[in-house]
PATI-309065 format. One record per residue (C-alpha): residue number from 1; residue in three letters; z, x, y. Coordinates in steps of 0.1 Angstrom, whole numbers. Each point is the difference from the previous one (the first is absolute). Layout:
N
(node NUM; "ALA"; (Z; X; Y))
...
This chain:
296
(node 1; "UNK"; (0; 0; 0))
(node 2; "UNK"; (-7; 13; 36))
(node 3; "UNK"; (21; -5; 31))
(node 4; "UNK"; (-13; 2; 37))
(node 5; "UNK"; (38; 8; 17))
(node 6; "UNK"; (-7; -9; 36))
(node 7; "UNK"; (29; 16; 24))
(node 8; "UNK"; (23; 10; -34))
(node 9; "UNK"; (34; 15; 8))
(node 10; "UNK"; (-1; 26; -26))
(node 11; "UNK"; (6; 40; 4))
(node 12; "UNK"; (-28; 23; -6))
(node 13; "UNK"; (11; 8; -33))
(node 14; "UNK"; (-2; -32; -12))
(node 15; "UNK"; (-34; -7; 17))
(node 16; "UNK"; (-17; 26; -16))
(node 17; "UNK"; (10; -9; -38))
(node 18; "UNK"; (-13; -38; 12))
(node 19; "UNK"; (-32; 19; 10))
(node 20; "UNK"; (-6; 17; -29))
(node 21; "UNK"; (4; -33; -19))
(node 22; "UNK"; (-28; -13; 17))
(node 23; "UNK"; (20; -20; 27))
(node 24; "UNK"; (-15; -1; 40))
(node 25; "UNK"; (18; 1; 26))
(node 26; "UNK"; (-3; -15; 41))
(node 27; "UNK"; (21; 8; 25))
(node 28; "UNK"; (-3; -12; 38))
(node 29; "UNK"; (-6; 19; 27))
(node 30; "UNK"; (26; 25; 6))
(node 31; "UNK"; (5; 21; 35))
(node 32; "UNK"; (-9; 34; -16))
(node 33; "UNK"; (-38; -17; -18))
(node 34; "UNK"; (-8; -17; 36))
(node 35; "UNK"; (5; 32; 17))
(node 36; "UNK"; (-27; 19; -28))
(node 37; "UNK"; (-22; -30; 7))
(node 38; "UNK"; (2; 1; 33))
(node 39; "UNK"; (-5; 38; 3))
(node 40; "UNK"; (-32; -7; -25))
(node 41; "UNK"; (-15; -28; 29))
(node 42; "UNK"; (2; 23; 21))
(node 43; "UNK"; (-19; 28; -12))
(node 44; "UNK"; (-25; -26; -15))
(node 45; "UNK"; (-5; -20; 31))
(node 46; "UNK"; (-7; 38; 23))
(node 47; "UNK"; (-23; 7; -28))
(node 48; "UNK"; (-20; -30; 1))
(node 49; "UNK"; (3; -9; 41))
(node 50; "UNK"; (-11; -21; 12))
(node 51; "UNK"; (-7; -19; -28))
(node 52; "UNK"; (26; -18; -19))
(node 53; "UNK"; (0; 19; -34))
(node 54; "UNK"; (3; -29; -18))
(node 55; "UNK"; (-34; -9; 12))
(node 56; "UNK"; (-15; 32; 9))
(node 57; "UNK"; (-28; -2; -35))
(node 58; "UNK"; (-19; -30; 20))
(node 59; "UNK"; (-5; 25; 33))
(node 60; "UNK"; (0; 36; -20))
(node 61; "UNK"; (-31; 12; -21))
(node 62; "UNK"; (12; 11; -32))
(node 63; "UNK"; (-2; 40; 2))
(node 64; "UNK"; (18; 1; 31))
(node 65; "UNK"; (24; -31; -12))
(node 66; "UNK"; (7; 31; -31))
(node 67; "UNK"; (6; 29; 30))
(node 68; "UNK"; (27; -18; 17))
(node 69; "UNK"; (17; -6; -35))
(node 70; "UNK"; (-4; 37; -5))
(node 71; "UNK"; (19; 10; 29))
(node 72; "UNK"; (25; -28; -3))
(node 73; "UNK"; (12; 1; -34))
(node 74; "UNK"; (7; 39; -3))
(node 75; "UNK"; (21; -3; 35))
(node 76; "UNK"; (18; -29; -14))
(node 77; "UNK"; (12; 14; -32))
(node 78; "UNK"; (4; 37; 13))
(node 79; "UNK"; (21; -8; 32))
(node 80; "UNK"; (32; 10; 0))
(node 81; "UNK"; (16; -36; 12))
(node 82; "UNK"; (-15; -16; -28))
(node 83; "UNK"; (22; 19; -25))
(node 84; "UNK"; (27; -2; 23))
(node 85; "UNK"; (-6; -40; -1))
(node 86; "UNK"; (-1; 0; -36))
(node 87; "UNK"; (35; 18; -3))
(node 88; "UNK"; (15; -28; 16))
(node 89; "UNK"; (-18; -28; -19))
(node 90; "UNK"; (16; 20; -29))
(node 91; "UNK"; (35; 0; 17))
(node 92; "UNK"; (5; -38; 8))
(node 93; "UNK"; (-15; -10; -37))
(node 94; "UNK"; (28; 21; -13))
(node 95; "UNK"; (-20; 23; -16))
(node 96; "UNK"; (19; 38; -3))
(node 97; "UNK"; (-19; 21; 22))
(node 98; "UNK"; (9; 30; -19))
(node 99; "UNK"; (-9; -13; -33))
(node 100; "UNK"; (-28; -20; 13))
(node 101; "UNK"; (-35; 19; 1))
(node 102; "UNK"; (-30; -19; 26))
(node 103; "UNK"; (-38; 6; -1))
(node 104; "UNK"; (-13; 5; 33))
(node 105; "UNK"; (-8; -45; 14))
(node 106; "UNK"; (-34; -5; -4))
(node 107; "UNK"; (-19; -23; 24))
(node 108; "UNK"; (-30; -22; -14))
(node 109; "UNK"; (-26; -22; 9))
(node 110; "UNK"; (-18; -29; -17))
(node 111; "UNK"; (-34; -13; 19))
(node 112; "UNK"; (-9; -39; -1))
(node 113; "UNK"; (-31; -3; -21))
(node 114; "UNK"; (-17; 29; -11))
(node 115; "UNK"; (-3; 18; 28))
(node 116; "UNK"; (22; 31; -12))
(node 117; "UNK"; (12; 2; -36))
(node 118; "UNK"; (-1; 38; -7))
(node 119; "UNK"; (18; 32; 7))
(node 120; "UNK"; (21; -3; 25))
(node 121; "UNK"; (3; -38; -1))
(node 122; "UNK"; (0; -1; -35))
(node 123; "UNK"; (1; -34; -15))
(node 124; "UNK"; (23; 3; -36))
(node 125; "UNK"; (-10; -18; -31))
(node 126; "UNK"; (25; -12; -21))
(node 127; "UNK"; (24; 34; -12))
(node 128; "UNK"; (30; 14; -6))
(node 129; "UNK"; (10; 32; 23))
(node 130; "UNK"; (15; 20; -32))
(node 131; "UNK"; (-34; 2; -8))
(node 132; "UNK"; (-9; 19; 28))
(node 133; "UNK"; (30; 29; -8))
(node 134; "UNK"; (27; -20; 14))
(node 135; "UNK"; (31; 3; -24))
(node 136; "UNK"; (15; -31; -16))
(node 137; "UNK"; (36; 3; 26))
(node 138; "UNK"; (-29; -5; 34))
(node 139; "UNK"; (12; -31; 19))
(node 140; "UNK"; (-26; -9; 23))
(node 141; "UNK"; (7; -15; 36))
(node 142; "UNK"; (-26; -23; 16))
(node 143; "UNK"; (5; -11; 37))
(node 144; "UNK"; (-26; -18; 23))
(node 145; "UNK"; (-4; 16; 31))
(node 146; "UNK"; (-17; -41; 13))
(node 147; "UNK"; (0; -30; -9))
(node 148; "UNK"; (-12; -6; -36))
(node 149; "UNK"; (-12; -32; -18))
(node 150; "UNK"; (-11; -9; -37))
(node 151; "UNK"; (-38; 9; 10))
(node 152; "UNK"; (11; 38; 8))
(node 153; "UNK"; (32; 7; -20))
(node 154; "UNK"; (6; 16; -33))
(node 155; "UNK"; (3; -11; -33))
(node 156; "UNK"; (17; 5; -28))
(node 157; "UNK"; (-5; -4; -34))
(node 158; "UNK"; (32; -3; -21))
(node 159; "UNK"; (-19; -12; -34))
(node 160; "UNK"; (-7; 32; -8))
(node 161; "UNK"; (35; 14; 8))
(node 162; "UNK"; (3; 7; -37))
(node 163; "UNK"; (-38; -4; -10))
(node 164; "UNK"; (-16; 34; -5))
(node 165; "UNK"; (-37; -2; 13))
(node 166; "UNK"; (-25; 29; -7))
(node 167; "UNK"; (-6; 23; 28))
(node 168; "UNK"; (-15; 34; 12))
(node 169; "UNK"; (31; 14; 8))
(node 170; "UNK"; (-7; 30; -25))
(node 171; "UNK"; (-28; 13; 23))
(node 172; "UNK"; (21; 2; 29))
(node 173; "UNK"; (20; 29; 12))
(node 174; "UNK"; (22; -1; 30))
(node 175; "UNK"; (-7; 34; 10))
(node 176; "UNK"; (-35; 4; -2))
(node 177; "UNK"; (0; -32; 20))
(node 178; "UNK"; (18; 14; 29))
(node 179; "UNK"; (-22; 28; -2))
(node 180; "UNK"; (-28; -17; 1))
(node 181; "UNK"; (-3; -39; 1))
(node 182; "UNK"; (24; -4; 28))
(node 183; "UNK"; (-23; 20; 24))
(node 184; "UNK"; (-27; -20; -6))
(node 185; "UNK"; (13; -33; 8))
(node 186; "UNK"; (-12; 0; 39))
(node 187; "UNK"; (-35; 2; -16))
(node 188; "UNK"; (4; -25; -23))
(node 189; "UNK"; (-13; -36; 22))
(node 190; "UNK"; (-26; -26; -17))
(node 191; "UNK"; (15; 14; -38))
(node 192; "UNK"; (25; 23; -9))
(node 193; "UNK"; (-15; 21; -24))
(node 194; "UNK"; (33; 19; -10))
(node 195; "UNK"; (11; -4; -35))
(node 196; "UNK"; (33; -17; -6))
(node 197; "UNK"; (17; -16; -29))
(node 198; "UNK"; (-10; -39; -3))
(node 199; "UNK"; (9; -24; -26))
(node 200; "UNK"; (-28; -1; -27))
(node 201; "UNK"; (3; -35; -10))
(node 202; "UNK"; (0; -31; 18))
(node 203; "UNK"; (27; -10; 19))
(node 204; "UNK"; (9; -36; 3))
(node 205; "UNK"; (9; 1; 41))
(node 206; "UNK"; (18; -34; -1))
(node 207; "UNK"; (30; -7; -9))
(node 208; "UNK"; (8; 20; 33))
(node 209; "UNK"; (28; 5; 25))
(node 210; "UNK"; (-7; 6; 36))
(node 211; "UNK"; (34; 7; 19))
(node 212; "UNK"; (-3; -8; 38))
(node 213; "UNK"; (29; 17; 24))
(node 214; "UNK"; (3; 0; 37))
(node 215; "UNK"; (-8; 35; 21))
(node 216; "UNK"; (24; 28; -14))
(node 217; "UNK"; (8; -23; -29))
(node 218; "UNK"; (-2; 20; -32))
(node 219; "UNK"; (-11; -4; -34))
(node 220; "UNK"; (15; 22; -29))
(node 221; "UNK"; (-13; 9; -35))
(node 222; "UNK"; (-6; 22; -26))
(node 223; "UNK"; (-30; 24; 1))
(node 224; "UNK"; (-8; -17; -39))
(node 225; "UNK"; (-2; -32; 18))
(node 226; "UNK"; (-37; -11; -4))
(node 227; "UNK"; (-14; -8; 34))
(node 228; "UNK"; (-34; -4; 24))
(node 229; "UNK"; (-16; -3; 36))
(node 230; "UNK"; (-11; -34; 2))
(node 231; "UNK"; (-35; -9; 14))
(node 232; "UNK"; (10; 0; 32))
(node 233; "UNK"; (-17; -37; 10))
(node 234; "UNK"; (25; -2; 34))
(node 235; "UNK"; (-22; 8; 30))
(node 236; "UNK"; (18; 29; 8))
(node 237; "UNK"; (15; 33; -12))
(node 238; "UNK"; (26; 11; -14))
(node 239; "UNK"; (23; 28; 3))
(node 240; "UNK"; (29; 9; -16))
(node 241; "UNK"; (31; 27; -10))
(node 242; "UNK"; (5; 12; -36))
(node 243; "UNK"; (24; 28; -11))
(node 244; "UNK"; (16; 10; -31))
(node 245; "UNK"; (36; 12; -9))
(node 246; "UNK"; (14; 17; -32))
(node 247; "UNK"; (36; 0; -11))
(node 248; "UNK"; (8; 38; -9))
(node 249; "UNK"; (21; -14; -28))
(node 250; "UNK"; (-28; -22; -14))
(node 251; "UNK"; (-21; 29; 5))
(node 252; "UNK"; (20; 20; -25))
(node 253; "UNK"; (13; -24; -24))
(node 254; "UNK"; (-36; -11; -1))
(node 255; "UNK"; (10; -39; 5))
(node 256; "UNK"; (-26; -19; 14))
(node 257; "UNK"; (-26; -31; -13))
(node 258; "UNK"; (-10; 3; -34))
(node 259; "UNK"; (-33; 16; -1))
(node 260; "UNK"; (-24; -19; -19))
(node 261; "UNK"; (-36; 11; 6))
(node 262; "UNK"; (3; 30; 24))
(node 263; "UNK"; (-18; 30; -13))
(node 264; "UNK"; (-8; 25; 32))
(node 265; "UNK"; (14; 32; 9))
(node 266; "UNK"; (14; 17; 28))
(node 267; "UNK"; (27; -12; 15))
(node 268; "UNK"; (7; -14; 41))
(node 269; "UNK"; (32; 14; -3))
(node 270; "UNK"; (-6; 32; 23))
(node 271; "UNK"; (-7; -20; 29))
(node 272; "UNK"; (38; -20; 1))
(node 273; "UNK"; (17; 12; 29))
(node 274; "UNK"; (38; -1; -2))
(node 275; "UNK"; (19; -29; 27))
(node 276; "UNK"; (20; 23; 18))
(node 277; "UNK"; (-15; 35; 1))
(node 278; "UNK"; (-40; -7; -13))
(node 279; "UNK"; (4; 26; -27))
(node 280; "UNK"; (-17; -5; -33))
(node 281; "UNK"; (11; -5; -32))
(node 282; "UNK"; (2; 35; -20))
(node 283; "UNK"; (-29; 12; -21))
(node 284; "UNK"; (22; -1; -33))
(node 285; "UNK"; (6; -39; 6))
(node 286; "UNK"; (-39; -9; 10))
(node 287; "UNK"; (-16; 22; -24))
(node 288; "UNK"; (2; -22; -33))
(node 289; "UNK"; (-10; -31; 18))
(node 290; "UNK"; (-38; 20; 1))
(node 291; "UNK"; (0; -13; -38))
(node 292; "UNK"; (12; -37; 1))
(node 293; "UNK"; (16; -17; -28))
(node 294; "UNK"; (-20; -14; -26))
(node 295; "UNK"; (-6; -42; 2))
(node 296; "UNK"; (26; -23; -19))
Protein backbone atom coordinates (compact mmCIF):
# COMPACT_ATOMS: atom_id res chain seq x y z
CA UNK A 1 0.00 0.00 0.00
CA UNK A 2 1.28 3.57 -0.66
CA UNK A 3 0.76 6.74 1.35
CA UNK A 4 0.98 10.44 0.09
CA UNK A 5 1.77 12.09 3.94
CA UNK A 6 0.92 15.73 3.19
CA UNK A 7 2.51 18.08 6.07
CA UNK A 8 3.51 14.69 8.40
CA UNK A 9 5.05 15.52 11.78
CA UNK A 10 7.62 12.90 11.67
CA UNK A 11 11.60 13.34 12.30
CA UNK A 12 13.85 12.69 9.49
CA UNK A 13 14.67 9.43 10.58
CA UNK A 14 11.47 8.17 10.37
CA UNK A 15 10.76 9.94 7.02
CA UNK A 16 13.44 8.25 5.31
CA UNK A 17 12.51 4.55 6.31
CA UNK A 18 8.66 5.65 5.01
CA UNK A 19 10.55 6.72 1.80
CA UNK A 20 12.35 3.77 1.19
CA UNK A 21 9.01 1.85 1.61
CA UNK A 22 7.72 3.62 -1.23
CA UNK A 23 5.69 6.32 0.84
CA UNK A 24 5.58 10.26 -0.73
CA UNK A 25 5.69 12.88 1.11
CA UNK A 26 4.25 17.04 0.80
CA UNK A 27 4.98 19.53 2.94
CA UNK A 28 3.78 23.29 2.60
CA UNK A 29 5.67 25.95 1.98
CA UNK A 30 8.16 26.65 4.61
CA UNK A 31 10.34 30.08 5.07
CA UNK A 32 13.68 28.49 4.16
CA UNK A 33 11.97 26.71 0.37
CA UNK A 34 10.26 30.26 -0.43
CA UNK A 35 13.50 32.01 0.13
CA UNK A 36 15.38 29.17 -2.57
CA UNK A 37 12.39 29.94 -4.82
CA UNK A 38 12.54 33.16 -4.64
CA UNK A 39 16.33 33.54 -5.07
CA UNK A 40 15.56 31.02 -8.33
CA UNK A 41 12.78 33.88 -9.80
CA UNK A 42 15.14 36.00 -9.60
CA UNK A 43 17.88 34.83 -11.53
CA UNK A 44 15.30 33.29 -13.96
CA UNK A 45 13.35 36.36 -14.49
CA UNK A 46 17.11 38.72 -15.21
CA UNK A 47 17.84 35.93 -17.52
CA UNK A 48 14.81 36.05 -19.48
CA UNK A 49 13.90 40.12 -19.23
CA UNK A 50 11.77 41.34 -20.31
CA UNK A 51 9.88 38.50 -21.01
CA UNK A 52 8.07 36.59 -18.37
CA UNK A 53 9.99 33.15 -18.42
CA UNK A 54 7.14 31.40 -18.08
CA UNK A 55 6.19 32.59 -21.46
CA UNK A 56 9.37 33.48 -23.00
CA UNK A 57 9.20 29.97 -25.77
CA UNK A 58 6.22 31.97 -27.69
CA UNK A 59 8.66 35.29 -28.20
CA UNK A 60 12.29 33.33 -28.17
CA UNK A 61 13.53 31.20 -31.33
CA UNK A 62 14.59 28.02 -30.11
CA UNK A 63 18.56 28.17 -30.30
CA UNK A 64 18.70 31.28 -28.47
CA UNK A 65 15.58 30.09 -26.06
CA UNK A 66 18.71 27.02 -25.39
CA UNK A 67 21.60 30.03 -24.76
CA UNK A 68 19.76 31.72 -22.09
CA UNK A 69 19.20 28.20 -20.44
CA UNK A 70 22.90 27.66 -20.81
CA UNK A 71 23.94 30.60 -18.86
CA UNK A 72 21.10 30.27 -16.44
CA UNK A 73 21.17 26.90 -15.21
CA UNK A 74 25.06 26.56 -14.46
CA UNK A 75 24.78 30.11 -12.39
CA UNK A 76 21.87 28.66 -10.63
CA UNK A 77 23.27 25.49 -9.44
CA UNK A 78 26.97 26.76 -8.99
CA UNK A 79 26.21 29.96 -6.94
CA UNK A 80 27.15 29.99 -3.67
CA UNK A 81 23.64 31.23 -2.13
CA UNK A 82 21.99 28.37 -3.64
CA UNK A 83 23.89 25.86 -1.40
CA UNK A 84 23.66 28.22 1.31
CA UNK A 85 19.71 28.10 0.74
CA UNK A 86 19.70 24.52 0.61
CA UNK A 87 21.49 24.18 4.13
CA UNK A 88 18.66 25.84 5.63
CA UNK A 89 15.89 23.92 3.78
CA UNK A 90 17.92 20.96 5.44
CA UNK A 91 17.92 22.74 8.88
CA UNK A 92 14.13 23.49 9.41
CA UNK A 93 13.11 19.77 7.90
CA UNK A 94 15.23 18.53 10.68
CA UNK A 95 17.53 16.94 8.73
CA UNK A 96 21.28 16.62 10.60
CA UNK A 97 23.36 18.77 8.71
CA UNK A 98 26.45 16.87 9.63
CA UNK A 99 25.08 13.59 8.75
CA UNK A 100 23.05 14.93 5.95
CA UNK A 101 24.96 14.95 2.43
CA UNK A 102 23.09 17.59 -0.58
CA UNK A 103 23.66 17.46 -4.42
CA UNK A 104 24.22 20.84 -5.66
CA UNK A 105 19.69 22.19 -6.47
CA UNK A 106 19.20 21.84 -9.93
CA UNK A 107 16.89 24.23 -11.78
CA UNK A 108 14.66 22.79 -14.77
CA UNK A 109 12.49 23.68 -17.39
CA UNK A 110 9.61 22.04 -19.21
CA UNK A 111 8.26 23.92 -22.56
CA UNK A 112 4.44 23.78 -23.48
CA UNK A 113 4.09 21.73 -26.61
CA UNK A 114 6.96 20.56 -28.27
CA UNK A 115 8.79 23.39 -28.63
CA UNK A 116 11.94 22.24 -26.41
CA UNK A 117 12.13 18.61 -25.18
CA UNK A 118 15.94 17.92 -25.33
CA UNK A 119 19.14 18.60 -23.48
CA UNK A 120 18.79 21.11 -21.38
CA UNK A 121 15.05 21.02 -21.08
CA UNK A 122 14.89 17.46 -21.15
CA UNK A 123 11.51 15.96 -21.01
CA UNK A 124 11.82 12.43 -18.67
CA UNK A 125 10.01 9.33 -19.72
CA UNK A 126 8.82 7.15 -17.18
CA UNK A 127 12.20 5.97 -14.80
CA UNK A 128 13.57 5.43 -11.79
CA UNK A 129 16.78 7.71 -10.82
CA UNK A 130 18.80 4.51 -9.33
CA UNK A 131 19.03 3.71 -12.69
CA UNK A 132 20.91 6.54 -13.60
CA UNK A 133 23.79 5.72 -10.62
CA UNK A 134 21.83 7.15 -7.92
CA UNK A 135 22.07 4.69 -4.78
CA UNK A 136 19.02 3.12 -3.33
CA UNK A 137 19.32 5.75 0.29
CA UNK A 138 18.78 9.07 -2.57
CA UNK A 139 15.74 10.96 -1.43
CA UNK A 140 14.84 13.30 -4.00
CA UNK A 141 13.30 16.88 -3.34
CA UNK A 142 11.00 18.50 -5.92
CA UNK A 143 9.89 22.23 -5.38
CA UNK A 144 8.07 24.51 -8.02
CA UNK A 145 9.65 27.64 -8.39
CA UNK A 146 5.65 28.89 -10.11
CA UNK A 147 2.58 28.04 -10.09
CA UNK A 148 1.99 24.40 -11.30
CA UNK A 149 -1.21 22.64 -12.53
CA UNK A 150 -2.07 18.89 -13.59
CA UNK A 151 -1.16 19.94 -17.37
CA UNK A 152 2.57 20.68 -16.35
CA UNK A 153 3.33 18.70 -13.12
CA UNK A 154 4.89 15.43 -12.54
CA UNK A 155 3.84 12.12 -12.23
CA UNK A 156 4.30 9.27 -10.50
CA UNK A 157 3.91 5.92 -11.01
CA UNK A 158 3.56 3.80 -7.82
CA UNK A 159 2.42 0.39 -9.66
CA UNK A 160 5.60 -0.44 -10.37
CA UNK A 161 6.96 0.44 -6.91
CA UNK A 162 7.70 -3.28 -6.62
CA UNK A 163 7.31 -4.32 -10.39
CA UNK A 164 10.65 -4.78 -11.96
CA UNK A 165 10.54 -3.48 -15.68
CA UNK A 166 13.42 -4.23 -18.16
CA UNK A 167 15.73 -1.42 -18.82
CA UNK A 168 19.14 -0.18 -20.30
CA UNK A 169 20.46 0.59 -17.25
CA UNK A 170 23.47 -1.85 -17.89
CA UNK A 171 24.75 0.36 -20.74
CA UNK A 172 24.98 3.35 -18.64
CA UNK A 173 27.89 4.45 -16.59
CA UNK A 174 27.75 7.49 -14.41
CA UNK A 175 31.22 8.47 -15.08
CA UNK A 176 31.58 8.32 -18.65
CA UNK A 177 28.42 10.34 -18.65
CA UNK A 178 29.83 13.15 -16.78
CA UNK A 179 32.58 12.97 -18.97
CA UNK A 180 30.94 13.14 -21.84
CA UNK A 181 27.04 13.17 -22.13
CA UNK A 182 26.64 16.04 -19.69
CA UNK A 183 28.60 18.39 -21.98
CA UNK A 184 26.61 17.77 -24.73
CA UNK A 185 23.29 18.63 -23.38
CA UNK A 186 23.29 22.49 -24.55
CA UNK A 187 23.52 20.92 -28.12
CA UNK A 188 21.01 18.60 -27.73
CA UNK A 189 17.44 20.81 -28.97
CA UNK A 190 14.81 19.08 -31.58
CA UNK A 191 16.22 15.34 -30.10
CA UNK A 192 18.52 14.37 -27.57
CA UNK A 193 20.59 12.03 -29.09
CA UNK A 194 22.51 10.96 -25.81
CA UNK A 195 22.12 7.53 -24.75
CA UNK A 196 20.42 6.89 -21.37
CA UNK A 197 18.84 4.01 -19.75
CA UNK A 198 14.95 3.73 -20.73
CA UNK A 199 12.45 1.10 -19.80
CA UNK A 200 12.44 -1.60 -22.61
CA UNK A 201 8.90 -2.55 -22.26
CA UNK A 202 5.77 -0.78 -22.27
CA UNK A 203 4.84 1.05 -19.64
CA UNK A 204 1.24 1.41 -18.72
CA UNK A 205 1.31 5.50 -17.79
CA UNK A 206 -2.14 5.37 -16.01
CA UNK A 207 -2.83 4.53 -13.02
CA UNK A 208 -0.81 7.78 -12.18
CA UNK A 209 -0.30 10.32 -9.42
CA UNK A 210 0.33 13.87 -10.15
CA UNK A 211 1.01 15.76 -6.69
CA UNK A 212 0.18 19.59 -7.01
CA UNK A 213 1.90 22.03 -4.14
CA UNK A 214 1.91 25.69 -3.82
CA UNK A 215 5.39 27.83 -4.59
CA UNK A 216 8.15 26.37 -2.17
CA UNK A 217 5.91 23.47 -1.36
CA UNK A 218 7.86 20.32 -1.64
CA UNK A 219 7.50 16.86 -2.66
CA UNK A 220 9.74 14.02 -1.23
CA UNK A 221 10.60 10.48 -2.49
CA UNK A 222 12.83 7.89 -3.15
CA UNK A 223 15.16 7.98 -6.09
CA UNK A 224 13.46 4.08 -6.89
CA UNK A 225 10.30 5.94 -7.09
CA UNK A 226 9.23 5.46 -10.76
CA UNK A 227 8.44 8.94 -12.23
CA UNK A 228 7.95 11.26 -15.64
CA UNK A 229 7.71 14.89 -17.21
CA UNK A 230 4.27 15.12 -18.29
CA UNK A 231 3.38 16.50 -21.78
CA UNK A 232 3.40 19.73 -20.83
CA UNK A 233 -0.26 20.70 -22.48
CA UNK A 234 -0.51 24.10 -20.00
CA UNK A 235 0.30 27.10 -22.23
CA UNK A 236 3.22 27.89 -20.36
CA UNK A 237 6.54 26.68 -18.93
CA UNK A 238 7.56 25.25 -16.27
CA UNK A 239 10.44 25.63 -14.02
CA UNK A 240 11.26 24.01 -11.14
CA UNK A 241 13.96 22.96 -8.03
CA UNK A 242 15.18 19.40 -7.53
CA UNK A 243 17.97 18.32 -5.12
CA UNK A 244 18.96 15.22 -3.51
CA UNK A 245 20.16 14.25 0.12
CA UNK A 246 21.86 11.08 1.51
CA UNK A 247 21.94 10.04 5.15
CA UNK A 248 25.73 9.12 5.87
CA UNK A 249 24.35 6.29 8.05
CA UNK A 250 22.07 4.88 5.19
CA UNK A 251 25.05 5.36 3.09
CA UNK A 252 27.00 2.90 5.12
CA UNK A 253 24.64 0.53 6.41
CA UNK A 254 23.48 0.38 2.80
CA UNK A 255 19.55 0.86 3.84
CA UNK A 256 17.70 2.35 1.21
CA UNK A 257 14.62 0.97 -1.44
CA UNK A 258 14.88 -2.38 -2.36
CA UNK A 259 16.46 -2.47 -5.69
CA UNK A 260 14.63 -4.42 -8.07
CA UNK A 261 15.69 -3.85 -11.68
CA UNK A 262 18.75 -1.42 -11.41
CA UNK A 263 21.75 -2.73 -13.19
CA UNK A 264 24.17 0.51 -14.01
CA UNK A 265 27.36 1.36 -12.65
CA UNK A 266 29.12 4.23 -11.17
CA UNK A 267 27.87 5.74 -8.49
CA UNK A 268 26.53 9.76 -7.82
CA UNK A 269 27.89 9.46 -4.59
CA UNK A 270 31.10 11.82 -5.24
CA UNK A 271 29.14 14.70 -5.92
CA UNK A 272 27.13 14.84 -2.09
CA UNK A 273 28.25 17.69 -0.42
CA UNK A 274 28.18 17.48 3.38
CA UNK A 275 25.34 20.17 5.27
CA UNK A 276 27.57 22.04 7.31
CA UNK A 277 31.09 22.14 5.76
CA UNK A 278 30.41 20.76 1.78
CA UNK A 279 32.97 18.07 2.23
CA UNK A 280 32.49 14.82 0.48
CA UNK A 281 32.04 11.55 1.57
CA UNK A 282 35.48 9.63 1.80
CA UNK A 283 36.67 7.52 -1.14
CA UNK A 284 36.62 4.18 1.09
CA UNK A 285 32.66 4.76 1.74
CA UNK A 286 31.77 5.79 -2.17
CA UNK A 287 34.02 3.44 -3.82
CA UNK A 288 31.79 0.11 -3.59
CA UNK A 289 28.72 1.90 -4.60
CA UNK A 290 30.67 1.98 -8.40
CA UNK A 291 29.43 -1.76 -8.41
CA UNK A 292 25.70 -1.70 -7.23
CA UNK A 293 23.96 -4.49 -5.62
CA UNK A 294 22.56 -7.10 -7.57
CA UNK A 295 18.39 -6.87 -8.15
CA UNK A 296 16.06 -8.81 -5.58
Amino acid sequence: MHSVFFDARVDDAGRRAQIYDGQLFVYSPRPSTVALCAFARELTEAAFAPFDPRDAQHHLPVNEYVAILARLKPQFINHPHSKELLQGVLREFGCDPAATYFDVPRLRSMAHGDYLRAGLAYQFHPHRDTWFSAPSCQINWWLPIYEIEPENAMAFHPRYWNAPVRNSSRDYNYDVWNREGRQLAAQQVKEDTRKQPRAEEEIEPIPQLRLLCDVGGTILFSAAQMHSTVDNTSGRTRFSIDFRTVHRDDVLARRGANNIDSDCTGTTLRDYLRGTDFARLPEEVVAPFDTPLVAV
